[in-house]
C-alpha positions in Angstrom: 24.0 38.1 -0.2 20.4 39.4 0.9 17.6 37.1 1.7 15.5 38.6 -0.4 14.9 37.7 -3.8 13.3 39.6 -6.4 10.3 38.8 -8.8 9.7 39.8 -12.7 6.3 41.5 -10.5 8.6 43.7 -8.8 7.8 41.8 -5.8 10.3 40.6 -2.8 10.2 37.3 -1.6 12.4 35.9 0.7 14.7 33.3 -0.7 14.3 31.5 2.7 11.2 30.3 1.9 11.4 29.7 -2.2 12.1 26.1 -3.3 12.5 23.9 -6.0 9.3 22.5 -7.7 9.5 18.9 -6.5 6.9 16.3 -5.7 5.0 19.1 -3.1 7.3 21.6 -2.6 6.0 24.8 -4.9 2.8 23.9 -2.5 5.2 25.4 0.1 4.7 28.7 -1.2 1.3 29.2 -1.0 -0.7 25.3 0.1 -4.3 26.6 -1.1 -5.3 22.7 -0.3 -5.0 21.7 3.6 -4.0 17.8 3.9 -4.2 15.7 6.7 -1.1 14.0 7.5 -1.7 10.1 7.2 -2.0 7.8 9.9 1.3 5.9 9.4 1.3 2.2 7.9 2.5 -0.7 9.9 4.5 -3.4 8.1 5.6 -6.6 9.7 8.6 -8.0 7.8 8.3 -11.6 9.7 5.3 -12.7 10.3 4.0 -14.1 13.8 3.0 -17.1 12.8 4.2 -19.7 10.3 1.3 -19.8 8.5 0.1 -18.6 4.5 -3.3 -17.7 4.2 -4.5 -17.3 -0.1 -6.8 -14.7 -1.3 -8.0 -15.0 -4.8 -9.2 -12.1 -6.7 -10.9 -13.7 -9.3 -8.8 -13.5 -12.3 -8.6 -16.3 -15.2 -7.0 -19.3 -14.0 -6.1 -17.7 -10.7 -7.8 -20.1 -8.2 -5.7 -22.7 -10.0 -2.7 -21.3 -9.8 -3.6 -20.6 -6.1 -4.3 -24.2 -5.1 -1.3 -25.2 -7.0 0.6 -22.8 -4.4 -1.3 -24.6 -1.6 0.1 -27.9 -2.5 3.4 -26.6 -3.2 3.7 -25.3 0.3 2.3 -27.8 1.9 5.3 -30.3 0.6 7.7 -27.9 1.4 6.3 -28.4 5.2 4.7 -25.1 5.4 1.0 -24.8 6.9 -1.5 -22.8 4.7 -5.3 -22.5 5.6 -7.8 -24.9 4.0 -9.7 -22.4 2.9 -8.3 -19.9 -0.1 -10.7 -17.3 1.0 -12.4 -15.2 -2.3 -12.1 -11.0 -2.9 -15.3 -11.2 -5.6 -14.3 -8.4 -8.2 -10.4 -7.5 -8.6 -11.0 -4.3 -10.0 -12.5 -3.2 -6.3 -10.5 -2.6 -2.9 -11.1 -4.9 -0.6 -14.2 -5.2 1.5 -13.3 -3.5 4.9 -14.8 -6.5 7.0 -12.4 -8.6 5.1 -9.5 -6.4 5.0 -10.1 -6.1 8.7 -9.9 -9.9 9.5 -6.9 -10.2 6.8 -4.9 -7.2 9.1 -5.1 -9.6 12.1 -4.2 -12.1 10.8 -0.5 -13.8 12.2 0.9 -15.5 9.6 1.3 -14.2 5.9 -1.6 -13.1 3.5 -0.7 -13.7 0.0 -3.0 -12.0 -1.5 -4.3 -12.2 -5.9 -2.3 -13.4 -8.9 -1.3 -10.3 -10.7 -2.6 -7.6 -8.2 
């Protein structure tokens, strides 16, 4: 078996380096588009603090629902911020500043109703 492969061109490739077309990997060929490699996400699967902090986004009846949560929690002995704190339009990301103060905070950020 040779590590060459041949094209329809006439061409020889090595077969070393061809690949199935998956999510990115025909890209290995030939990448005409350099990418940065992402910074790599942090998830905490317990949170530091026992704590809920609501974020509504706005959408009908959501800032019901929402308090409705806040009670719920509450009589199930479970401490949740006074304040459900307000992302104004739900079609947007999140502001940085708040997304910023959200990412420190210790307990867990429940954040919309159907987001």
């Amino acid at each position: 078996m040779t590590d060459k492969t041949p094209t329809s061109g006439g061409l020889t490739l090595p077969s070393k380096q061809l690949m199935s077309c998956g999510d990115i990997t025909c890209e290995l060929l030939v990448d005409p588009i350099p990418r940065p490699a992402p910074e790599p996400i942090k998830v905490t699967i317990k949170p530091k603090l026992s704590r809920v902090v609501l974020v509504d986004h706005l959408k009908p009846n959501s800032m019901a629902i929402l308090k409705l949560t806040q009670t719920i929690l509450r009589e199930r002995g479970i401490e949740v911020d006074d304040q459900i704190l307000v992302k104004e339009d739900a079609s947007r990301p999140m502001p940085a500043a708040m997304l910023d103060s959200l990412s420190r905070e210790g307990g867990l950020v429940l954040c919309g109703i159907s987001d």
